[in-house]
Backbone and ligand atoms as CSV (ligand in chain L), in Angstrom:
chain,resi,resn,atom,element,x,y,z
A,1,UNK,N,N,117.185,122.485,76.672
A,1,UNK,CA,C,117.443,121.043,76.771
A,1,UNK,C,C,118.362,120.745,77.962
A,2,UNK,N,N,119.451,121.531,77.961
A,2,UNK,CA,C,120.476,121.421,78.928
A,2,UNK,C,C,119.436,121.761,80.300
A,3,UNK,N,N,118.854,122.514,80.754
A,3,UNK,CA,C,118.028,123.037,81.447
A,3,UNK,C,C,117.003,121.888,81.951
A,4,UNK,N,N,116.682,121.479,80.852
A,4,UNK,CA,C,115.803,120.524,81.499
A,4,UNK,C,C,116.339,119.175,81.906
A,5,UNK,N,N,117.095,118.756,81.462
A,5,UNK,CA,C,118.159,117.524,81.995
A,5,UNK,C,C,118.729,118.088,83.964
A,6,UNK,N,N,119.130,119.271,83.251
A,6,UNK,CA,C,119.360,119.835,85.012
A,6,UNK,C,C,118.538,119.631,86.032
A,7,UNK,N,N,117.298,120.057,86.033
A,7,UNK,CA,C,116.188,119.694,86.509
A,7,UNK,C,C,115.695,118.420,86.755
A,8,UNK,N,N,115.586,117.659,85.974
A,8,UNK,CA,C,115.512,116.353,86.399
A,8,UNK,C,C,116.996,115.657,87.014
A,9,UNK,N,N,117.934,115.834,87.138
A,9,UNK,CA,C,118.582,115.808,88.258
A,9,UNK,C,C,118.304,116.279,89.072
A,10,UNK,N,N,118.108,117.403,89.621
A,10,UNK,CA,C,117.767,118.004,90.879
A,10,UNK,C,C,116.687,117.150,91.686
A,11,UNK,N,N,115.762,116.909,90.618
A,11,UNK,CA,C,114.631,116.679,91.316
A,11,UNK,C,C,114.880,114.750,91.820
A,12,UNK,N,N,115.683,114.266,90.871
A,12,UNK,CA,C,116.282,113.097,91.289
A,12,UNK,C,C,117.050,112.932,92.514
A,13,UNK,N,N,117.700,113.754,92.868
A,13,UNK,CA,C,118.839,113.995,94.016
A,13,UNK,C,C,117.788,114.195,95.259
A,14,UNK,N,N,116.817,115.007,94.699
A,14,UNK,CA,C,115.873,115.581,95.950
A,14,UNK,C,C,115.263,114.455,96.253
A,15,UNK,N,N,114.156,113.914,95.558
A,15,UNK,CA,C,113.347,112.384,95.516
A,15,UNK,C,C,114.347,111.405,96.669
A,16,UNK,N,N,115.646,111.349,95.820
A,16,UNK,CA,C,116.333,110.117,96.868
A,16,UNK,C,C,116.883,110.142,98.608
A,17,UNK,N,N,116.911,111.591,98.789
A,17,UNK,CA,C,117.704,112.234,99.408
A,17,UNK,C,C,116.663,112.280,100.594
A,18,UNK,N,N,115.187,111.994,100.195
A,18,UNK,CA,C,113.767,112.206,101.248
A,18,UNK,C,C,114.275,111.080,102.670
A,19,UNK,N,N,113.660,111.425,103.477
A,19,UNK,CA,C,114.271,110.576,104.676
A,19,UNK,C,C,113.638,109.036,104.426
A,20,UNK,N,N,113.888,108.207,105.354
A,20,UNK,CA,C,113.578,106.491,104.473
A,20,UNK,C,C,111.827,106.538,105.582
A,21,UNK,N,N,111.218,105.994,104.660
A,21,UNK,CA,C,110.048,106.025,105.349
A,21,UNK,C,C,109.216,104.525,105.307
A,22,UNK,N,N,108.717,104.122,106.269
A,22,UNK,CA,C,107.658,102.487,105.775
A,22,UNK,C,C,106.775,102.576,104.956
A,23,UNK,N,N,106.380,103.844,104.639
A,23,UNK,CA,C,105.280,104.163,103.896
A,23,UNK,C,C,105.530,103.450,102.832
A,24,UNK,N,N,104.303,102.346,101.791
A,24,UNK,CA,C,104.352,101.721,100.868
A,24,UNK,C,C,103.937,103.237,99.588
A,25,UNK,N,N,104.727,103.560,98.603
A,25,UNK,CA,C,105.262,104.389,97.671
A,25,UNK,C,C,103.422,104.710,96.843
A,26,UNK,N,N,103.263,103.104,96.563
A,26,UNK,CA,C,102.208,102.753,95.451
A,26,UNK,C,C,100.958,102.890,96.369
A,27,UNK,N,N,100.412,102.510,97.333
A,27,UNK,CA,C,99.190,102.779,98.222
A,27,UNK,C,C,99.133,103.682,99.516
A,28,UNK,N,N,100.138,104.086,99.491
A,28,UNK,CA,C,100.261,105.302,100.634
A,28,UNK,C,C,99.836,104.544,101.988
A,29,UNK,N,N,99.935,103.333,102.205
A,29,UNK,CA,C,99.607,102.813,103.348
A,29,UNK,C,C,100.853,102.318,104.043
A,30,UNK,N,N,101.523,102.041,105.769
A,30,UNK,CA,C,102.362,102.531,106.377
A,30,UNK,C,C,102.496,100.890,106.578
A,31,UNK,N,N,103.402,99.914,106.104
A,31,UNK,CA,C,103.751,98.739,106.308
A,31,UNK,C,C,104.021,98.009,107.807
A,32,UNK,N,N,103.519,97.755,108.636
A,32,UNK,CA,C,103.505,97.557,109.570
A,32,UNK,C,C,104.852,96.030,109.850
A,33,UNK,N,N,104.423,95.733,109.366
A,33,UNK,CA,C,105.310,94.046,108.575
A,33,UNK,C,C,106.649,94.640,108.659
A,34,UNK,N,N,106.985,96.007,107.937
A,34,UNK,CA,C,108.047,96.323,107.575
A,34,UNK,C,C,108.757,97.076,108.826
A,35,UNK,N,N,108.208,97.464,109.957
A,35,UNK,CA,C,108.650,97.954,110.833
A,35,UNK,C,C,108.814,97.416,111.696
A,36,UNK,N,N,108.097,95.874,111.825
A,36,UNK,CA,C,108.702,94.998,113.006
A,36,UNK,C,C,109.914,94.210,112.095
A,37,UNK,N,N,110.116,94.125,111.112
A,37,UNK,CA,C,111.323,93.506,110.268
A,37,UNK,C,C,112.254,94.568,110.989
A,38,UNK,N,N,112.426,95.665,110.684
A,38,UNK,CA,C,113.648,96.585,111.410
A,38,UNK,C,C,114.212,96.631,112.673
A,39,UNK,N,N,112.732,96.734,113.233
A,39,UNK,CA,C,112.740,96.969,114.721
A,39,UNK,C,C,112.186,95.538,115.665
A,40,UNK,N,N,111.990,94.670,115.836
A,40,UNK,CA,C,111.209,93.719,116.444
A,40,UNK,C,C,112.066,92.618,116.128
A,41,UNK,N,N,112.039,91.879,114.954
A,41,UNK,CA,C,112.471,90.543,114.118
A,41,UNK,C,C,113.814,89.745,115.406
A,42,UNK,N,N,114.534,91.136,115.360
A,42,UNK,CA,C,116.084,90.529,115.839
A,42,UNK,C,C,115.801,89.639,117.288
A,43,UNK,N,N,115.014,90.620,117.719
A,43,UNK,CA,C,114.782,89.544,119.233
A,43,UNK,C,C,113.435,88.307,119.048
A,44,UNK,N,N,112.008,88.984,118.399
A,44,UNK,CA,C,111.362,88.366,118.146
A,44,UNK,C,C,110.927,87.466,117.823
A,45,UNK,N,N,111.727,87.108,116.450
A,45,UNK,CA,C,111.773,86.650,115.314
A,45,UNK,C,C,110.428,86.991,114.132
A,46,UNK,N,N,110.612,86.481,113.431
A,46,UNK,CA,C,109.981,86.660,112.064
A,46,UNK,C,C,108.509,86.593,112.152
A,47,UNK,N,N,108.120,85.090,113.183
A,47,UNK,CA,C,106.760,84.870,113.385
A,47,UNK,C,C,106.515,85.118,115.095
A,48,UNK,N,N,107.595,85.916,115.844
A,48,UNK,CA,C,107.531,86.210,116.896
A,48,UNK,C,C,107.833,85.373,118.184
A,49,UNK,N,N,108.018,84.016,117.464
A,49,UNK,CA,C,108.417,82.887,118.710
A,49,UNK,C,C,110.383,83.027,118.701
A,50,UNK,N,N,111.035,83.594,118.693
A,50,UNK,CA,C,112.060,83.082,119.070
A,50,UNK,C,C,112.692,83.539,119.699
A,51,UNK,N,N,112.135,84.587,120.523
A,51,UNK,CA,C,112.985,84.519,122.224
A,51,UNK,C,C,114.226,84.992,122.386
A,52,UNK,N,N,114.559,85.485,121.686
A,52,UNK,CA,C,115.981,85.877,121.910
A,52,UNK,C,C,115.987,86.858,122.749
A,53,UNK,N,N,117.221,87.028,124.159
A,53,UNK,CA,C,117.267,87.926,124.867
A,53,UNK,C,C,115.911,87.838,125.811
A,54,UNK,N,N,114.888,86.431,125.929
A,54,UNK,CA,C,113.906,86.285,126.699
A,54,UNK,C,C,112.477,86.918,126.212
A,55,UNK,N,N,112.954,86.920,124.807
A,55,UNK,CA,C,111.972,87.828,124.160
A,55,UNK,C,C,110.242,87.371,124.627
A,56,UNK,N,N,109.444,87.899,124.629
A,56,UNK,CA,C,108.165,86.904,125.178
A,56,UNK,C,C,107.768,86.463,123.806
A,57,UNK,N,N,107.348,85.256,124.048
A,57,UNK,CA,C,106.896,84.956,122.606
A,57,UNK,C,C,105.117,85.502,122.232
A,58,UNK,N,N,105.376,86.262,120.925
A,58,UNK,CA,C,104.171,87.233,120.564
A,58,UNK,C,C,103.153,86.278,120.099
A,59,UNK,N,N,103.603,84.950,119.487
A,59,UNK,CA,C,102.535,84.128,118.957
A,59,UNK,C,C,101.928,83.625,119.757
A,60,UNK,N,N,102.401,83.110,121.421
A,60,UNK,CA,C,101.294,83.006,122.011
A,60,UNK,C,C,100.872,84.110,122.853
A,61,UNK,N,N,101.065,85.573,122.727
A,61,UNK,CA,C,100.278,86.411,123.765
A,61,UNK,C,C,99.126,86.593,123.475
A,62,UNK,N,N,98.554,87.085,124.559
A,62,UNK,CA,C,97.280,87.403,123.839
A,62,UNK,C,C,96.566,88.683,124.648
A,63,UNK,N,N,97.580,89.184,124.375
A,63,UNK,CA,C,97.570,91.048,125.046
A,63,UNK,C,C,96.407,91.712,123.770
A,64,UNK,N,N,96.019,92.580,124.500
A,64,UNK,CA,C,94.807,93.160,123.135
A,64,UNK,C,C,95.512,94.624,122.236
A,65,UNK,N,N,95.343,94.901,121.419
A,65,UNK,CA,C,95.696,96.155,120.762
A,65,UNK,C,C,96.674,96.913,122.163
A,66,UNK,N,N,95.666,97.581,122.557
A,66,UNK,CA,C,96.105,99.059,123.807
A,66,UNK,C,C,96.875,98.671,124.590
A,67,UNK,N,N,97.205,96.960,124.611
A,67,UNK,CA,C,98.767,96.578,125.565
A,67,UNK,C,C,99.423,97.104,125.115
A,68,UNK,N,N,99.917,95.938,123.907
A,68,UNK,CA,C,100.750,95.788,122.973
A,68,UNK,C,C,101.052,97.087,122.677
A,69,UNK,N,N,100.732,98.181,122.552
A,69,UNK,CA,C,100.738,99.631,122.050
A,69,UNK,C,C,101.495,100.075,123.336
A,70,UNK,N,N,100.976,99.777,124.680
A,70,UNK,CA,C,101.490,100.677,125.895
A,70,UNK,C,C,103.469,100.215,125.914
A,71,UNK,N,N,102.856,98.357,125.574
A,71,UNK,CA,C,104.566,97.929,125.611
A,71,UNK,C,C,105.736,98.518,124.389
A,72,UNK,N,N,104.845,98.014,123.667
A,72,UNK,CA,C,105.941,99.067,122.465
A,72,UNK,C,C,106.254,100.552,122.471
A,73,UNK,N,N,105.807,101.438,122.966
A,73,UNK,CA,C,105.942,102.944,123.476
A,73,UNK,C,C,106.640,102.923,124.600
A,74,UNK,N,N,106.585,102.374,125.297
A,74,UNK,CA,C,106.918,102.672,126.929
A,74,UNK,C,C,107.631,101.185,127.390
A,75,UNK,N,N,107.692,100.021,126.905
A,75,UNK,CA,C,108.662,98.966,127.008
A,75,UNK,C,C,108.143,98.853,128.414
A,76,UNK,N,N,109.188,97.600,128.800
A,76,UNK,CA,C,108.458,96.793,130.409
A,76,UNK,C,C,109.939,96.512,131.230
A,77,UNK,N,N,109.723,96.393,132.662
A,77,UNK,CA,C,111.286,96.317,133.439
A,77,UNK,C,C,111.894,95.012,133.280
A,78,UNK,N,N,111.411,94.346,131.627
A,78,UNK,CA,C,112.311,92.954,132.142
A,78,UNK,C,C,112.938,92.712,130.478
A,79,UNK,N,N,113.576,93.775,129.905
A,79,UNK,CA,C,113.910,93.411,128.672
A,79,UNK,C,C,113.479,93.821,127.825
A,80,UNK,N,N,112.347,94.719,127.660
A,80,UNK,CA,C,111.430,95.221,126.509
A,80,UNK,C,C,111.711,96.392,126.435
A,81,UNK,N,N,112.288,97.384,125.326
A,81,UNK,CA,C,112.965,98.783,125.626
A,81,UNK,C,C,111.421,99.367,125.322
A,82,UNK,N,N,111.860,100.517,125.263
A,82,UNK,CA,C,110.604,101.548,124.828
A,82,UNK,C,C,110.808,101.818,123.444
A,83,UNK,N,N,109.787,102.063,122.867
A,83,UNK,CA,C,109.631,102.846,121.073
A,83,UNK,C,C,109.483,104.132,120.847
A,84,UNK,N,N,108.828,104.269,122.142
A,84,UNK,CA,C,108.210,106.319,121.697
A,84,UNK,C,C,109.293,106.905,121.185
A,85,UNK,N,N,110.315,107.172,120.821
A,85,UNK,CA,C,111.230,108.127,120.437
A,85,UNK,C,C,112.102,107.688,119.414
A,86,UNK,N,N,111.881,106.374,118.804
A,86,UNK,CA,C,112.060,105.292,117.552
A,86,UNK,C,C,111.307,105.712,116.754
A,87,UNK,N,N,110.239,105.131,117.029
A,87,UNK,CA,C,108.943,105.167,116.568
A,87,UNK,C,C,107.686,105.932,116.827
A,88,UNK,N,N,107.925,107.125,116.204
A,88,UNK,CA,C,107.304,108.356,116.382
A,88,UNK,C,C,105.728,108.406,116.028
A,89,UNK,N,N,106.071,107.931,114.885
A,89,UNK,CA,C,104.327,108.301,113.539
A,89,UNK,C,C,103.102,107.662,114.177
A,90,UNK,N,N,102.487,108.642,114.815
A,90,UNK,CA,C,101.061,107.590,115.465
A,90,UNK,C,C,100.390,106.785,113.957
A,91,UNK,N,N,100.771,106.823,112.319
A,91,UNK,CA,C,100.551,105.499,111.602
A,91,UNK,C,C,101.124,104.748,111.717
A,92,UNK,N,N,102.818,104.444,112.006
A,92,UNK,CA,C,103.769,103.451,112.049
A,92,UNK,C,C,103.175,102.893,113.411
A,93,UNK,N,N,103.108,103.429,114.625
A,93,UNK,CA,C,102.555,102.485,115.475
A,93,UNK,C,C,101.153,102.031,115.625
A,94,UNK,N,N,100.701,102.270,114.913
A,94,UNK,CA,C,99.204,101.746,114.615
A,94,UNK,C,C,99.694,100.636,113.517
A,95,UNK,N,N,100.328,100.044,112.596
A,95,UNK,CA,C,100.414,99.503,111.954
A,95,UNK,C,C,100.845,98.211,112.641
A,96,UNK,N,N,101.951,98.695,113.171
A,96,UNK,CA,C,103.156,97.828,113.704
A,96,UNK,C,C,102.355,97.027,115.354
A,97,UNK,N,N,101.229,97.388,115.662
A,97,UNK,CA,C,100.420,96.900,116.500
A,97,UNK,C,C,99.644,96.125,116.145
A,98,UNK,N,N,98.824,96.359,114.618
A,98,UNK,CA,C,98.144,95.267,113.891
A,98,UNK,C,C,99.117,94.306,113.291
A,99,UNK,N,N,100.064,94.480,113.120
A,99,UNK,CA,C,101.287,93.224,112.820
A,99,UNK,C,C,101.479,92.396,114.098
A,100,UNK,N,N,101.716,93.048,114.873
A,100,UNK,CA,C,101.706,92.186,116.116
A,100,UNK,C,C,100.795,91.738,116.667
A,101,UNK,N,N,99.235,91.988,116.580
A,101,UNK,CA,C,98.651,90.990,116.949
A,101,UNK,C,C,98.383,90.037,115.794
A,102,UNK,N,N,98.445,90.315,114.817
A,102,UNK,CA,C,98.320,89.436,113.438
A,102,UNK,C,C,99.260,88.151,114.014
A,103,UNK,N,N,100.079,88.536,114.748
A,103,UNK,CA,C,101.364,87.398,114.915
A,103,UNK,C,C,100.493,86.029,115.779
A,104,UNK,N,N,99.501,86.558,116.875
A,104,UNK,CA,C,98.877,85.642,117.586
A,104,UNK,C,C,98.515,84.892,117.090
A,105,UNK,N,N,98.677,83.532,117.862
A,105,UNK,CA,C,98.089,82.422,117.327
A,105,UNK,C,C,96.734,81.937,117.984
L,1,HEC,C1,C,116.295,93.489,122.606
L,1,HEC,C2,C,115.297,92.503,122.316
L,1,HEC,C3,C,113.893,92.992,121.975
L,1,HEC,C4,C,113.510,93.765,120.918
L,1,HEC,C5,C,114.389,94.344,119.808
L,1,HEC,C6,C,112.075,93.907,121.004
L,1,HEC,N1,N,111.597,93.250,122.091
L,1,HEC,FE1,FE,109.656,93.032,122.621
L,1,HEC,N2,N,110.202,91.998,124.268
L,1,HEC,C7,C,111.509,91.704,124.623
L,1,HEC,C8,C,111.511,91.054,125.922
L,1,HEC,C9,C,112.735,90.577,126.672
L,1,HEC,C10,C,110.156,90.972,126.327
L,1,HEC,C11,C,109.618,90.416,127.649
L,1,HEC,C12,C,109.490,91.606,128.563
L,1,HEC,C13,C,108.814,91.288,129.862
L,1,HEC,O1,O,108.407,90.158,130.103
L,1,HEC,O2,O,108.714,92.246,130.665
L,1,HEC,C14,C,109.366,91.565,125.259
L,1,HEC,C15,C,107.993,91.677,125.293
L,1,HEC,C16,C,107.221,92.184,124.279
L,1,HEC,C17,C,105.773,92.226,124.277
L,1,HEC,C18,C,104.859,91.703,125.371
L,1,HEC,C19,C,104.324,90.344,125.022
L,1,HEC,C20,C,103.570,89.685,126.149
L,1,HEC,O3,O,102.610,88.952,125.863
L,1,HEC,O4,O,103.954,89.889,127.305
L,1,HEC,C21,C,105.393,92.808,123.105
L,1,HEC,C22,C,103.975,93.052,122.615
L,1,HEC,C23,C,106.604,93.130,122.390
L,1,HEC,N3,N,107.690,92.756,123.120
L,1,HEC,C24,C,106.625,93.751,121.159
L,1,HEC,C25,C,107.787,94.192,120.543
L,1,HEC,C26,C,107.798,94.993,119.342
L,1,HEC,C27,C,106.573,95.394,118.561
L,1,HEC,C28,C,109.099,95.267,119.068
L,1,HEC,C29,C,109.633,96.162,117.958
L,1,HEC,C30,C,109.243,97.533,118.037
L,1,HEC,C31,C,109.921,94.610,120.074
L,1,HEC,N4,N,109.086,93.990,120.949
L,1,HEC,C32,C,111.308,94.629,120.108
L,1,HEC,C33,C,112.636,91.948,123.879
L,1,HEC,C34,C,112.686,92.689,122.721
């Protein structure tokens, strides 16, 4: 009994202790939404118009997938940092690219 209470601690400590991931728990699918909330939002904003720091506004671009992908990896010389080394998981940036064009209006 004692033994098994132990164990389920362990395995509790271990579970929490996993690194933080976007991955949604219940569908194993990689929240894209949730990674421009972390990473994007502050300059972006929420629906991508608000410019902060000259941000370009995403709702009206109309860059296709393989931009948007080159800018977020590799960023641009006027304010746009790079992601590649943020944002590693070729799923997180596949996600976080269909969020952003989702943003277009
Ligand atoms: C520090 C503020 C800041 C953050 C944080 C930021 N950006 Fe940007 N972003 C900019 C600026 C400034 C530009 C305009 C750059 C330019 O014109 O060269 C830009 C441009 C862009 C563009 C090009 C849009 C167009 O039509 O030209 C995309 C796409 C973009 N950002 C996506 C993202 C994504 C996705 C994230 C999160 C991973 C992000 N940005 C985080 C500041 C930011």
């Amino acid at each position: 009994m004692v033994l098994i209470t132990i164990q389920t601690i362990v395995i509790l400590l271990v579970s929490s202790c996993s690194p933080p991931t976007m991955t949604n728990p219940v569908t194993g699918e990689v929240d894209g939404a949730k990674i421009y909330k972390s990473y994007c939002k502050s300059c972006h904003g929420p629906k991508g118009d608000r410019g902060l720091s000259n941000a370009a506004d995403l709702s009206k671009s109309s860059l296709e997938e393989n931009e948007i992908r080159q800018i977020i990896l590799y960023g641009t010389d006027n304010g746009m940092s790079a992601y590649k080394s943020v944002i590693t998981e070729e799923k997180e940036i596949g996600a976080l690219v269909k969020h952003v064009k989702s943003l277009q209006q």
